[in-house]
PDB file with one MODEL, atoms N, CA, C and O in Angstrom:
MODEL        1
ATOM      1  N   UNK A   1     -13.583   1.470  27.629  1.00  0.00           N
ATOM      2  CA  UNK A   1     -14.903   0.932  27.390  1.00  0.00           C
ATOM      3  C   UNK A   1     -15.277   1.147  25.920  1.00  0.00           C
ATOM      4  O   UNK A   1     -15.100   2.255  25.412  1.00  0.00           O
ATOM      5  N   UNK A   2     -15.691   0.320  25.352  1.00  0.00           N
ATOM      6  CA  UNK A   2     -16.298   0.180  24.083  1.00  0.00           C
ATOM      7  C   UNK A   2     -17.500   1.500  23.757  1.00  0.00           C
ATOM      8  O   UNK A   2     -18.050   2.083  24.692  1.00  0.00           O
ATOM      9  N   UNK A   3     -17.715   1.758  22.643  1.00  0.00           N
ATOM     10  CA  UNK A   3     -19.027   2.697  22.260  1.00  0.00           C
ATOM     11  C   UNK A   3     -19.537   1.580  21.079  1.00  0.00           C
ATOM     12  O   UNK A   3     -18.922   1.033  20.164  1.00  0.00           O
ATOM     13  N   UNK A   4     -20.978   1.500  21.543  1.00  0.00           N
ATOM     14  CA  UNK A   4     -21.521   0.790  21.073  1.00  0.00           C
ATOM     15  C   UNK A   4     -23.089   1.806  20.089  1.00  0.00           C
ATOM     16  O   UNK A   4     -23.919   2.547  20.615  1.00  0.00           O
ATOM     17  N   UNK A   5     -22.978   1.464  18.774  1.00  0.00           N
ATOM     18  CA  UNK A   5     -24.464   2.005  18.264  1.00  0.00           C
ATOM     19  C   UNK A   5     -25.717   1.613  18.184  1.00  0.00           C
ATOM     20  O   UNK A   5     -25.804   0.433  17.843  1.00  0.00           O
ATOM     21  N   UNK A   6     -26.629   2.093  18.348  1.00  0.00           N
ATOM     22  CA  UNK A   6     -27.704   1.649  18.454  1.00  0.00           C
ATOM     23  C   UNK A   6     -28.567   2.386  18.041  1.00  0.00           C
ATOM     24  O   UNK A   6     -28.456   3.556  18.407  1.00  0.00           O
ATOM     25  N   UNK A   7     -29.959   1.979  16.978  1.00  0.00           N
ATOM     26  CA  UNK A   7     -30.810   2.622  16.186  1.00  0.00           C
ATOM     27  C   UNK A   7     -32.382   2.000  16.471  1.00  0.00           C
ATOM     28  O   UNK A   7     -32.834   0.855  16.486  1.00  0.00           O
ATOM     29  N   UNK A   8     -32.957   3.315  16.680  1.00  0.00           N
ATOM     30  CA  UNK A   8     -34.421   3.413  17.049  1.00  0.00           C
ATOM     31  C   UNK A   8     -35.566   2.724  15.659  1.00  0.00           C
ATOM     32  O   UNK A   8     -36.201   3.268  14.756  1.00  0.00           O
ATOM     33  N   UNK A   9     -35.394   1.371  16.076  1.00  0.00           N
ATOM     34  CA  UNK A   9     -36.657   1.045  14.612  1.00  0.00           C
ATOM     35  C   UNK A   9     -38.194   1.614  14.601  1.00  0.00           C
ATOM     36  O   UNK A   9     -39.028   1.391  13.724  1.00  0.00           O
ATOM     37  N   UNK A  10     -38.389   2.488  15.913  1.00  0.00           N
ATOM     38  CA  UNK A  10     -39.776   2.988  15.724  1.00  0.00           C
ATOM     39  C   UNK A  10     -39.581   4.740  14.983  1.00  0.00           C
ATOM     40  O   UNK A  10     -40.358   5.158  14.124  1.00  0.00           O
ATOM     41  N   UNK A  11     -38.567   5.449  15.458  1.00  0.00           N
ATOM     42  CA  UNK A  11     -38.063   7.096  15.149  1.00  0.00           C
ATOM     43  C   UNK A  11     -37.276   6.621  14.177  1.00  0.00           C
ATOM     44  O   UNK A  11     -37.701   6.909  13.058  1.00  0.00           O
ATOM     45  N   UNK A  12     -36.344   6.038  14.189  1.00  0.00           N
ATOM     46  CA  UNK A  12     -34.996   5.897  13.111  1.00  0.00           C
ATOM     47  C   UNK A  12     -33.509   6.305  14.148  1.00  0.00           C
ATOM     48  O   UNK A  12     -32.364   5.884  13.981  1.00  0.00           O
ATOM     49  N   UNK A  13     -34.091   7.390  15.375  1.00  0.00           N
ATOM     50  CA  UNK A  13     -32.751   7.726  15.917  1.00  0.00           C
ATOM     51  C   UNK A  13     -31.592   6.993  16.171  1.00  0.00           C
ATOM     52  O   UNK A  13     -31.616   5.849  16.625  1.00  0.00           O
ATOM     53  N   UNK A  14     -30.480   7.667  15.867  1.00  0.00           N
ATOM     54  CA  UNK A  14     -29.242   6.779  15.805  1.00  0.00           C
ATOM     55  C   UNK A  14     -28.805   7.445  17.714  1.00  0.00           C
ATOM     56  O   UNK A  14     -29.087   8.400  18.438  1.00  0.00           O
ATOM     57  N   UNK A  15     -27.963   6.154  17.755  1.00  0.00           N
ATOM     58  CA  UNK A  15     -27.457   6.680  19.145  1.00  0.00           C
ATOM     59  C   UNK A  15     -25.935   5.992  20.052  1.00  0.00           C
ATOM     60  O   UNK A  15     -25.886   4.782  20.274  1.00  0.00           O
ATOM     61  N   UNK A  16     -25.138   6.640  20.363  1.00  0.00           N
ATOM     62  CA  UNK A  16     -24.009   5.797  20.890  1.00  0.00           C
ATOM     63  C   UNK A  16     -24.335   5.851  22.065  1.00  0.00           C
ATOM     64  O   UNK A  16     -25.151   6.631  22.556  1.00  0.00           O
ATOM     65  N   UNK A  17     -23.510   4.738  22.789  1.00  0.00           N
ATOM     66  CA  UNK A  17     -23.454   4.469  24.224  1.00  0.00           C
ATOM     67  C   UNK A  17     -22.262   3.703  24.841  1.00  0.00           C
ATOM     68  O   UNK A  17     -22.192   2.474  24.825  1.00  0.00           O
ATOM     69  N   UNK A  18     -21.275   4.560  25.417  1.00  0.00           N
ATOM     70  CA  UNK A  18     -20.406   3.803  26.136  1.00  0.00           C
ATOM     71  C   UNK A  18     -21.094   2.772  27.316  1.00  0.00           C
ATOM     72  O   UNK A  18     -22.037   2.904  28.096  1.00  0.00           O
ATOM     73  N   UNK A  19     -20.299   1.877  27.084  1.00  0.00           N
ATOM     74  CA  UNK A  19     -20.913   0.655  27.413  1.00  0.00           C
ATOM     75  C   UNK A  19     -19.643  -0.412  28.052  1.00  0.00           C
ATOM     76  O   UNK A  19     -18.622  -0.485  27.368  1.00  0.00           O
ATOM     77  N   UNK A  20     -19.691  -1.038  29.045  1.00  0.00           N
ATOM     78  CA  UNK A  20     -18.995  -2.203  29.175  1.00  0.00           C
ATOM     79  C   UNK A  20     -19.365  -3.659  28.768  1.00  0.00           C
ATOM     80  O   UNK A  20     -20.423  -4.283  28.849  1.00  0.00           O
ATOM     81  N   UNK A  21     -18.212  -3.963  28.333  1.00  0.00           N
ATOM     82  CA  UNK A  21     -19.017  -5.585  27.332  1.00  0.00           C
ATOM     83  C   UNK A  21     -19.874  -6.228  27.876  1.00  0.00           C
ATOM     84  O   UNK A  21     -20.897  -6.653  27.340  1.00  0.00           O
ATOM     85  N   UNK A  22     -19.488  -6.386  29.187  1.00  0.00           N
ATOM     86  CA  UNK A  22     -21.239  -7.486  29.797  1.00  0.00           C
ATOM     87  C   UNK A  22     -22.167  -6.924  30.145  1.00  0.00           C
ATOM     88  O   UNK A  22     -23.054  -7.354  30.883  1.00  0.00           O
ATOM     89  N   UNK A  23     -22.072  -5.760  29.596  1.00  0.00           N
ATOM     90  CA  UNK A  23     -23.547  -4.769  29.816  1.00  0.00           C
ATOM     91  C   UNK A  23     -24.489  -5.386  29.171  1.00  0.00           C
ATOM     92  O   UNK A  23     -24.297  -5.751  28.011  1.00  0.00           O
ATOM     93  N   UNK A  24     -26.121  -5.690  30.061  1.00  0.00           N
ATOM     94  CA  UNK A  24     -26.691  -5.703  29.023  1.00  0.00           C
ATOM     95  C   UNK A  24     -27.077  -4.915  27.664  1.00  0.00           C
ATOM     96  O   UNK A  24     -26.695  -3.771  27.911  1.00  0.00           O
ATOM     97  N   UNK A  25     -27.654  -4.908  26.300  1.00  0.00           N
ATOM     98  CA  UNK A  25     -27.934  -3.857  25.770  1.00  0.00           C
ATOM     99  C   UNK A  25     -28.970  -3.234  26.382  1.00  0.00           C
ATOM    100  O   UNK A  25     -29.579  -3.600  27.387  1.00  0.00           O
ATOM    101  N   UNK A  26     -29.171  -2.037  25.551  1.00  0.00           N
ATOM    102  CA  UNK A  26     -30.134  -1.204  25.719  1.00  0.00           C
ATOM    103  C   UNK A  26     -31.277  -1.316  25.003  1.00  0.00           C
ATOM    104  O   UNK A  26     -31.080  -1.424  23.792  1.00  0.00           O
ATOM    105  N   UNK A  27     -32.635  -1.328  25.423  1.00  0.00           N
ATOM    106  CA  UNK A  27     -33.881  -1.099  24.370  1.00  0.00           C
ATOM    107  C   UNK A  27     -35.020  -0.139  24.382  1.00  0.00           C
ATOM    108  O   UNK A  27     -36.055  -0.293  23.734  1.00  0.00           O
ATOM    109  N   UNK A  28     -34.685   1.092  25.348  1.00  0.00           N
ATOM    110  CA  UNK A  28     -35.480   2.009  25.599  1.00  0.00           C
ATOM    111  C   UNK A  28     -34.722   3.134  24.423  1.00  0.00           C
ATOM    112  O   UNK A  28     -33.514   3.259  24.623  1.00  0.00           O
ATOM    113  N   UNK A  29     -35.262   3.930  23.273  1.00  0.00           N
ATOM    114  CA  UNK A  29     -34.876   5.188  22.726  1.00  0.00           C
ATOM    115  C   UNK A  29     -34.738   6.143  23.658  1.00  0.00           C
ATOM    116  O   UNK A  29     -35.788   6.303  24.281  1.00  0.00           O
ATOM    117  N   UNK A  30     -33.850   6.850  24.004  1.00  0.00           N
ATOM    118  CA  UNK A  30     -34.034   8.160  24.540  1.00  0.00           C
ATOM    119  C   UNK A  30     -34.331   8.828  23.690  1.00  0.00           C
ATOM    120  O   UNK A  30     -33.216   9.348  23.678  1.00  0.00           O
ATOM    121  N   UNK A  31     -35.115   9.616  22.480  1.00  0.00           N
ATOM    122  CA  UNK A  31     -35.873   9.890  21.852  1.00  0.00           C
ATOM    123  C   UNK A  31     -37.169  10.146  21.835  1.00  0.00           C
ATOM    124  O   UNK A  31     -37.785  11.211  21.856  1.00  0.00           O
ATOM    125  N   UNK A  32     -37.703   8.424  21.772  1.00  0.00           N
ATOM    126  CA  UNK A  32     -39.035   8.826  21.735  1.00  0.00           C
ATOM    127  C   UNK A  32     -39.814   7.707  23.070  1.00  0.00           C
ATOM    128  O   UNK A  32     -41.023   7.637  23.290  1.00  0.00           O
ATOM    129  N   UNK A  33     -38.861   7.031  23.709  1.00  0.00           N
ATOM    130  CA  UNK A  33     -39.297   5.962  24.572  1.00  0.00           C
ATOM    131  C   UNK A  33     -39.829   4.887  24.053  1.00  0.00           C
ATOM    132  O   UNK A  33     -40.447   4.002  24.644  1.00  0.00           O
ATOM    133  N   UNK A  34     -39.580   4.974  22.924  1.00  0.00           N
ATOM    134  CA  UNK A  34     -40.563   3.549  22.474  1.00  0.00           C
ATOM    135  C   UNK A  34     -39.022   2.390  22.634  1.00  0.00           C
ATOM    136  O   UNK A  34     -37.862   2.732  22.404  1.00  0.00           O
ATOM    137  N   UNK A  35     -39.520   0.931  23.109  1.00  0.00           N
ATOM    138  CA  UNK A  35     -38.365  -0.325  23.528  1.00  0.00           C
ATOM    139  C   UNK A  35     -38.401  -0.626  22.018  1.00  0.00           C
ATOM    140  O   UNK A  35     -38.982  -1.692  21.816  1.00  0.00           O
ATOM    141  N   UNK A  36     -37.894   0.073  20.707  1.00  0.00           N
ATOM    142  CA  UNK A  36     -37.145  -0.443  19.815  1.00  0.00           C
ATOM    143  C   UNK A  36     -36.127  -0.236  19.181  1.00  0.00           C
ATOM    144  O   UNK A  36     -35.917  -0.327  17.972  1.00  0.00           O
ATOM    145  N   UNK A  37     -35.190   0.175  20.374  1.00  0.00           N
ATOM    146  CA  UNK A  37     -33.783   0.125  20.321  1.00  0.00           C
ATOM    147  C   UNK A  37     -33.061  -0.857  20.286  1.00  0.00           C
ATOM    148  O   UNK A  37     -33.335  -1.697  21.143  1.00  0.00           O
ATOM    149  N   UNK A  38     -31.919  -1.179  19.375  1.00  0.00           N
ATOM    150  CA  UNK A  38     -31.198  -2.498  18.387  1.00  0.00           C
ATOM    151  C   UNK A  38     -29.965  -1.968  18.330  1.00  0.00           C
ATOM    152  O   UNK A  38     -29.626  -0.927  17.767  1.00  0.00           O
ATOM    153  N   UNK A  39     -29.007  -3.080  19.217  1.00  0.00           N
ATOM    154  CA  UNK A  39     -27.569  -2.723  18.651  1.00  0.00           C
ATOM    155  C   UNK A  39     -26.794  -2.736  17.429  1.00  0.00           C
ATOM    156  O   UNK A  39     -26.884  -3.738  16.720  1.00  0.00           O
ATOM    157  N   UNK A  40     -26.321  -2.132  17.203  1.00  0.00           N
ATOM    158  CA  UNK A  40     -25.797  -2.126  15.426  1.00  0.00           C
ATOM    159  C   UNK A  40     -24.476  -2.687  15.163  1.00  0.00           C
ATOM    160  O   UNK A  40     -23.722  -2.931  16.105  1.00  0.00           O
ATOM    161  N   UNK A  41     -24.155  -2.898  14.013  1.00  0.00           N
ATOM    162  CA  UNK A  41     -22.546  -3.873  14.022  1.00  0.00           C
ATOM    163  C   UNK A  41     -21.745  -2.663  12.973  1.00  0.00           C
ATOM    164  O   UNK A  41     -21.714  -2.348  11.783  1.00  0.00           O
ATOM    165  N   UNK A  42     -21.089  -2.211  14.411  1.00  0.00           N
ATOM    166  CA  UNK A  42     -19.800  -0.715  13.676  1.00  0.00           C
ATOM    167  C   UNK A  42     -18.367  -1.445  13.110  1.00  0.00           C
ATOM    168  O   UNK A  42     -18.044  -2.627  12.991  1.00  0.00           O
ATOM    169  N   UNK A  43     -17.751  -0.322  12.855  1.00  0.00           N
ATOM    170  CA  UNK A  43     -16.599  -0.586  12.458  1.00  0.00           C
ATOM    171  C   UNK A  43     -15.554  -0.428  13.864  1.00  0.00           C
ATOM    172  O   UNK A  43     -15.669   0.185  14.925  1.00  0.00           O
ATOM    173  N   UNK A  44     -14.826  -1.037  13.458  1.00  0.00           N
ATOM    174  CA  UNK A  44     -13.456  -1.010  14.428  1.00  0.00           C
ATOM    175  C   UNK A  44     -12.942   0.228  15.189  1.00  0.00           C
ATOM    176  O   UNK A  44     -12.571   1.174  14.494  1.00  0.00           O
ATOM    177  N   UNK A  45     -12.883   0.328  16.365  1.00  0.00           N
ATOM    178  CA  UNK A  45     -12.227   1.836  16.307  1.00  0.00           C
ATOM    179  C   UNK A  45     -10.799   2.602  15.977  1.00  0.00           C
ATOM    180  O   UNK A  45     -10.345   3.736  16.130  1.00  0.00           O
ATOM    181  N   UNK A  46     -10.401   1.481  15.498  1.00  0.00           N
ATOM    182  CA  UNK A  46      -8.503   1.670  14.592  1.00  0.00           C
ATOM    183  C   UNK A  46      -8.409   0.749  13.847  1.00  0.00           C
ATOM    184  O   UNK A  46      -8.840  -0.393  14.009  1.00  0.00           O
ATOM    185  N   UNK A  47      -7.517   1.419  12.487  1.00  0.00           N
ATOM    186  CA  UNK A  47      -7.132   1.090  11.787  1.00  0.00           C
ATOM    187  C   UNK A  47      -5.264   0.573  12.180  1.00  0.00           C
ATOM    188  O   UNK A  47      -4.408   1.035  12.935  1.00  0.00           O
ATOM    189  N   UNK A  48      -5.302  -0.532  11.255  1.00  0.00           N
ATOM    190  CA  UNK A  48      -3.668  -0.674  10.774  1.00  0.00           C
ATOM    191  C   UNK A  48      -3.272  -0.092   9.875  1.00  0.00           C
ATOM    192  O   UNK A  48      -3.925   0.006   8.837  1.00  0.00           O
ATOM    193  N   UNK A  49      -2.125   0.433  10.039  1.00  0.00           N
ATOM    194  CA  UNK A  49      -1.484   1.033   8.831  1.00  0.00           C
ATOM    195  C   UNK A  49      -0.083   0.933   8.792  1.00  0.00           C
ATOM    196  O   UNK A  49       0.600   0.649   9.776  1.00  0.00           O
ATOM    197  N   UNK A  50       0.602   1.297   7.026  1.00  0.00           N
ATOM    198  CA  UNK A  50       1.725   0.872   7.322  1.00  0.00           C
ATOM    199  C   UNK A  50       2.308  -0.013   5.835  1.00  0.00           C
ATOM    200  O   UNK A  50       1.737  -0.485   4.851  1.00  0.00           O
ATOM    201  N   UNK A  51       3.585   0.062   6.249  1.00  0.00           N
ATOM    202  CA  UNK A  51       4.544  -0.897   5.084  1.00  0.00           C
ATOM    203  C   UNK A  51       4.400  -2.464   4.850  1.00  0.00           C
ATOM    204  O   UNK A  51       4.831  -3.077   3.874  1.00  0.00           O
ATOM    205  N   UNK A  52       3.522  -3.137   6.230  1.00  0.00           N
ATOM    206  CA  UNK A  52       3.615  -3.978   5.914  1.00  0.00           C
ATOM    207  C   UNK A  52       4.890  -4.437   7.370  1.00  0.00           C
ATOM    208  O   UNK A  52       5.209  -3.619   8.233  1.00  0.00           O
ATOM    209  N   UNK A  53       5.397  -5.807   7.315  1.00  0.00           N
ATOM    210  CA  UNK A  53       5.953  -6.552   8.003  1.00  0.00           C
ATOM    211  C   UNK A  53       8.081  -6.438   7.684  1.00  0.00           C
ATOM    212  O   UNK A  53       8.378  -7.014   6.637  1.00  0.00           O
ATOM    213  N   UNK A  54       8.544  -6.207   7.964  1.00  0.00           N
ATOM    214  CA  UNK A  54      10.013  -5.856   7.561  1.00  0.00           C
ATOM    215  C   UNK A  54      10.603  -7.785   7.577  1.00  0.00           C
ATOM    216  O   UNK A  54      10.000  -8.777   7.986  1.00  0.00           O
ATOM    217  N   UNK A  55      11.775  -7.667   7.042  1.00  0.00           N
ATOM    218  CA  UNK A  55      12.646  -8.628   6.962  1.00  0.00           C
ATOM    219  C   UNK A  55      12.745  -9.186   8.202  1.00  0.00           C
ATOM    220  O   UNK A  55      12.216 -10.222   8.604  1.00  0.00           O
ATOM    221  N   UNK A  56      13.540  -8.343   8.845  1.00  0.00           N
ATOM    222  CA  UNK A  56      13.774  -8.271  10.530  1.00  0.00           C
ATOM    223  C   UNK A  56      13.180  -8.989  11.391  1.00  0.00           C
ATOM    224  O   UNK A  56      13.651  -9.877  12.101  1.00  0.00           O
ATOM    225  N   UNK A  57      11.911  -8.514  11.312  1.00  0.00           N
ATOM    226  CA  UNK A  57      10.551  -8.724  12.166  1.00  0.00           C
ATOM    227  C   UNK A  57      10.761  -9.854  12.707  1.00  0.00           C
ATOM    228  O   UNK A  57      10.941 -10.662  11.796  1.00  0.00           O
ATOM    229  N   UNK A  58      10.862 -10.536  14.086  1.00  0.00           N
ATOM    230  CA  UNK A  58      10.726 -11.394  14.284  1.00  0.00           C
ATOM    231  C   UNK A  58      11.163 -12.592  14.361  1.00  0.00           C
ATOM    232  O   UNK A  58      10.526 -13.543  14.814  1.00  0.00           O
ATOM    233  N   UNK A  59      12.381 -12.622  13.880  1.00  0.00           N
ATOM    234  CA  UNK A  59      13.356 -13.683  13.055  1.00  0.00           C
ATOM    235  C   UNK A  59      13.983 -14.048  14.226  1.00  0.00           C
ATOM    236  O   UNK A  59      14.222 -13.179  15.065  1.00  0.00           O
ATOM    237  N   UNK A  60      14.370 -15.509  14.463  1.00  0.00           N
ATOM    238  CA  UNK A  60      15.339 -15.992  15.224  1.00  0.00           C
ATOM    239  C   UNK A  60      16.848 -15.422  14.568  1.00  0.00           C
ATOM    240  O   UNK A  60      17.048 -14.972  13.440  1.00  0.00           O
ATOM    241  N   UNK A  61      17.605 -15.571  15.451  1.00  0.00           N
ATOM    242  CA  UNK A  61      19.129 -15.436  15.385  1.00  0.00           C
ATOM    243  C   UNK A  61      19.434 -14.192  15.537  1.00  0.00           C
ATOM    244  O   UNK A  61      18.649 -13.480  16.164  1.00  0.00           O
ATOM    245  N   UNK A  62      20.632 -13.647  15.005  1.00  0.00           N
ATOM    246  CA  UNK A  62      21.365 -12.050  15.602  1.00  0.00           C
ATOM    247  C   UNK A  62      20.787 -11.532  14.565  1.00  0.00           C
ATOM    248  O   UNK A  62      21.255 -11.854  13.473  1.00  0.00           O
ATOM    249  N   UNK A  63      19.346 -10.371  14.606  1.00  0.00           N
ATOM    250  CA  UNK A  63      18.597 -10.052  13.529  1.00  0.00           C
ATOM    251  C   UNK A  63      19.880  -8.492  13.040  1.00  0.00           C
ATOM    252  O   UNK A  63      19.956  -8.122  11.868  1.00  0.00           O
ATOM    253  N   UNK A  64      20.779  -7.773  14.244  1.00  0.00           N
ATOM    254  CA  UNK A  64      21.694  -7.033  13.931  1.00  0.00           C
ATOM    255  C   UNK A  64      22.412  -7.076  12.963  1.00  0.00           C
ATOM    256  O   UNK A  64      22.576  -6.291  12.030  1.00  0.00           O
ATOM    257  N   UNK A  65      23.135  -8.667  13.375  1.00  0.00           N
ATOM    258  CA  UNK A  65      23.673  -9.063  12.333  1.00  0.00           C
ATOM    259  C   UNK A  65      23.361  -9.133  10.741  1.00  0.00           C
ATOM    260  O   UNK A  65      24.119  -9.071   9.774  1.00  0.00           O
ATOM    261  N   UNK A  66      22.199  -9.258  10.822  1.00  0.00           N
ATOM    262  CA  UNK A  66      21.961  -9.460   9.458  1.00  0.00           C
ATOM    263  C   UNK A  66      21.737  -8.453   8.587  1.00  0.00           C
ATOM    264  O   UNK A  66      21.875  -8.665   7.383  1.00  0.00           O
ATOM    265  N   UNK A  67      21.279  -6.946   9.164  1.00  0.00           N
ATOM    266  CA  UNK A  67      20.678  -6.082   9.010  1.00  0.00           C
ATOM    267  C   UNK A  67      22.134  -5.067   8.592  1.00  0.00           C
ATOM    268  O   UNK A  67      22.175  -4.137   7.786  1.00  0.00           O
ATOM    269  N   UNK A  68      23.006  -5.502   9.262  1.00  0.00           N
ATOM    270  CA  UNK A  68      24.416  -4.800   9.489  1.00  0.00           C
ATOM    271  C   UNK A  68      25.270  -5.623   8.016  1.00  0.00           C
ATOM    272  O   UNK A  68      25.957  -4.883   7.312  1.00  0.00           O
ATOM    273  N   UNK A  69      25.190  -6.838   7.714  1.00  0.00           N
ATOM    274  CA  UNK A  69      25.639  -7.141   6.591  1.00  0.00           C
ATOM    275  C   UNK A  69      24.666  -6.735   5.195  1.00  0.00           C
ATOM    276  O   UNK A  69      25.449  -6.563   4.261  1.00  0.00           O
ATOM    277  N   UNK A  70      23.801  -6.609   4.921  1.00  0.00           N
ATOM    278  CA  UNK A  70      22.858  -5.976   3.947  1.00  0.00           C
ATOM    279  C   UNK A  70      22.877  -4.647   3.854  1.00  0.00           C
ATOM    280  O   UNK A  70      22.426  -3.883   3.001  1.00  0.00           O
ATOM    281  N   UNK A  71      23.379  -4.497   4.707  1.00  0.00           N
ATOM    282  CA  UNK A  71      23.572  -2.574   4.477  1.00  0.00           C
ATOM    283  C   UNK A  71      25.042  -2.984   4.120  1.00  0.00           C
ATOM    284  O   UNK A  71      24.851  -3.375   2.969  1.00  0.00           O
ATOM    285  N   UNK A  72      25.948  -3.098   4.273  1.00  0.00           N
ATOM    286  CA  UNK A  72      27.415  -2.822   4.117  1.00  0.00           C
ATOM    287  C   UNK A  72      27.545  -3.791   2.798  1.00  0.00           C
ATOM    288  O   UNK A  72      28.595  -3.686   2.164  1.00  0.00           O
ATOM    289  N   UNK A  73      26.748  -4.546   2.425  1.00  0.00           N
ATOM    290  CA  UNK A  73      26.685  -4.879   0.894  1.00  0.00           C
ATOM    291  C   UNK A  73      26.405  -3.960   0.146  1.00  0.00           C
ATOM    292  O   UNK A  73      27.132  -3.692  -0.811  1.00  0.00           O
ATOM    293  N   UNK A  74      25.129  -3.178   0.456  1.00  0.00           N
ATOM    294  CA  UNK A  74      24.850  -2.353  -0.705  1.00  0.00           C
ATOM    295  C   UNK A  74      26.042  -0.982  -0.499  1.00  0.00           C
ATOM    296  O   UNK A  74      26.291  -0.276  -1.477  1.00  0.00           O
ATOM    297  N   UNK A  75      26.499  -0.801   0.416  1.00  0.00           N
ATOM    298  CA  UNK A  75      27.625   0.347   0.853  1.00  0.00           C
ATOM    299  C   UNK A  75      28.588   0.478  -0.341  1.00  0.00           C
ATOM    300  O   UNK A  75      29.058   1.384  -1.031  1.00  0.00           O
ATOM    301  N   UNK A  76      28.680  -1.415  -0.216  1.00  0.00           N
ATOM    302  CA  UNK A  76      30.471  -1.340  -1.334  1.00  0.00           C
ATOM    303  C   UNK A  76      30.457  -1.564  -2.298  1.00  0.00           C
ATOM    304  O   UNK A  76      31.310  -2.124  -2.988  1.00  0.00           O
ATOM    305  N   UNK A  77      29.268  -1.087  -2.602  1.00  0.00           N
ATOM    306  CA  UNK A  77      29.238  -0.905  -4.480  1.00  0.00           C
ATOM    307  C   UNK A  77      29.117   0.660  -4.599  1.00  0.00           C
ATOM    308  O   UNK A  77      29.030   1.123  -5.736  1.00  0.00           O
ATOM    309  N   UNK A  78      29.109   1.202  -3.914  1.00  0.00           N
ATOM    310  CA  UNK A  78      29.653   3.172  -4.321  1.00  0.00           C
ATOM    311  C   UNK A  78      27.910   3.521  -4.630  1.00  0.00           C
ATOM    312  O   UNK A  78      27.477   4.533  -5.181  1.00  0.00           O
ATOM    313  N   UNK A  79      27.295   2.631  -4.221  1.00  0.00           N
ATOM    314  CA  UNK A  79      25.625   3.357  -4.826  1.00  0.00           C
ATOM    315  C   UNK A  79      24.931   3.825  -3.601  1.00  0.00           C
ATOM    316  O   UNK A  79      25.002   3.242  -2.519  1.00  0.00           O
ATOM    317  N   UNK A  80      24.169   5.052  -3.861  1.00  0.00           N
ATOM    318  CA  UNK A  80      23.971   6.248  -2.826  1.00  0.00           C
ATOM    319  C   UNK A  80      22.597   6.241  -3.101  1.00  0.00           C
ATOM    320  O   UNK A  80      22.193   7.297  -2.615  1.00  0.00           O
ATOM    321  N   UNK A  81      21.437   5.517  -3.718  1.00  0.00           N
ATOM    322  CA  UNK A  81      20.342   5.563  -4.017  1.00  0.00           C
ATOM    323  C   UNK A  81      19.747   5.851  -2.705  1.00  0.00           C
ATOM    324  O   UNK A  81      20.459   5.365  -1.826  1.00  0.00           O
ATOM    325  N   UNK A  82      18.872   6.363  -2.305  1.00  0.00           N
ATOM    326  CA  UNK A  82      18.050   6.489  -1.101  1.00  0.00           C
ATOM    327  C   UNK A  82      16.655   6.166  -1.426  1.00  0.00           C
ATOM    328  O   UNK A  82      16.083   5.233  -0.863  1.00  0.00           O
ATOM    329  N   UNK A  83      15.969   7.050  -2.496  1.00  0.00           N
ATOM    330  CA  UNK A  83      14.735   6.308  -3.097  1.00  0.00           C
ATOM    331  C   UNK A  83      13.769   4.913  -3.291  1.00  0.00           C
ATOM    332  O   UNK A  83      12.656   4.506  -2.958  1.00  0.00           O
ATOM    333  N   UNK A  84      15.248   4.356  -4.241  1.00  0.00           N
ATOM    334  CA  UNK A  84      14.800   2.949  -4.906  1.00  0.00           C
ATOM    335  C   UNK A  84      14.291   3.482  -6.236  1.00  0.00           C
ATOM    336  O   UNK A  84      13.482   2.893  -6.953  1.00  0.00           O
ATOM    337  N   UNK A  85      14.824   4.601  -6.475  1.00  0.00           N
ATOM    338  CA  UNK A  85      13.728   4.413  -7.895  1.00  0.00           C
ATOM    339  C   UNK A  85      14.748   4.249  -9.193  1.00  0.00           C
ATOM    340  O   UNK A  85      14.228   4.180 -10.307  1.00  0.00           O
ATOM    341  N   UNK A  86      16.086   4.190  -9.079  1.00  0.00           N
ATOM    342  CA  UNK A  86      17.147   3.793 -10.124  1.00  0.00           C
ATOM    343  C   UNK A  86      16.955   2.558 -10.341  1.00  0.00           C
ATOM    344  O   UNK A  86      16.969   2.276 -11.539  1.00  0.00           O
ATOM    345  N   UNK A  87      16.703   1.325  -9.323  1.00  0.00           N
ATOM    346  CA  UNK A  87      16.481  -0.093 -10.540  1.00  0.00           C
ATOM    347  C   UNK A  87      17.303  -1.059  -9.749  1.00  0.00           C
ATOM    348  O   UNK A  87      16.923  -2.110  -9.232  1.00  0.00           O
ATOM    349  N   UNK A  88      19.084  -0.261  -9.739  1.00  0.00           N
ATOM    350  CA  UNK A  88      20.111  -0.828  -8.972  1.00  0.00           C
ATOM    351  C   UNK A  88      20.065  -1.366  -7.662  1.00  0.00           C
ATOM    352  O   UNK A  88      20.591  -2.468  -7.504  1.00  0.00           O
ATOM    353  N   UNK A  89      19.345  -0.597  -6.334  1.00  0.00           N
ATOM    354  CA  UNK A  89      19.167  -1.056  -5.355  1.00  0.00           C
ATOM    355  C   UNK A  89      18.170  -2.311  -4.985  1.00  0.00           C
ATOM    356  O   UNK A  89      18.082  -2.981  -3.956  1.00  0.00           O
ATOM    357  N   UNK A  90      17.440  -2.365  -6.252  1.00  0.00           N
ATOM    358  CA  UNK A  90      16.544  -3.871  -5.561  1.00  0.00           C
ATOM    359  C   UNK A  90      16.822  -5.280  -5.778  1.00  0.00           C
ATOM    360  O   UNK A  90      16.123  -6.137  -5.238  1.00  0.00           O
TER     361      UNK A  90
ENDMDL
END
């Protein structure tokens, strides 16, 4: 279930409320009882994070395959970079 915020325009009180989406809102403060309680527009409750989308991702055909020849390219040139920060590997 969603948590939804909501702020008292007569007190100021801030307030969450788990809530199911077709709930109606709420407009009573538990505070001070006055009906000028207003749902508020929050942020997300997760973030993305991350590198971003890989080569791989998604691709039709034998994505193994491909993944298995790009490594054994960079293999047979004798370079052991793990970083990326020599220049050579990109």
């Amino acid at each position: 279930m969603p948590i939804y915020d909501y702020l008292c325009g007569a007190c100021g009180h801030e307030h969450e409320a788990m809530q199911k989406m077709n709930d109606a809102p709420l407009t009573t403060c538990p505070e001070c009882g006055e009906d000028e309680l207003k749902k508020q527009l929050s942020a997300a409750g997760f973030r993305l994070k991350g590198g971003g989308w890989y080569e791989t991702d998604f691709k039709g055909g034998n994505s193994k395959k491909n993944v298995a020849e790009s490594s054994s390219a960079k293999s047979s040139s004798g370079h052991k970079c793990v970083t990326g920060s020599c220049g050579s590997c990109n």
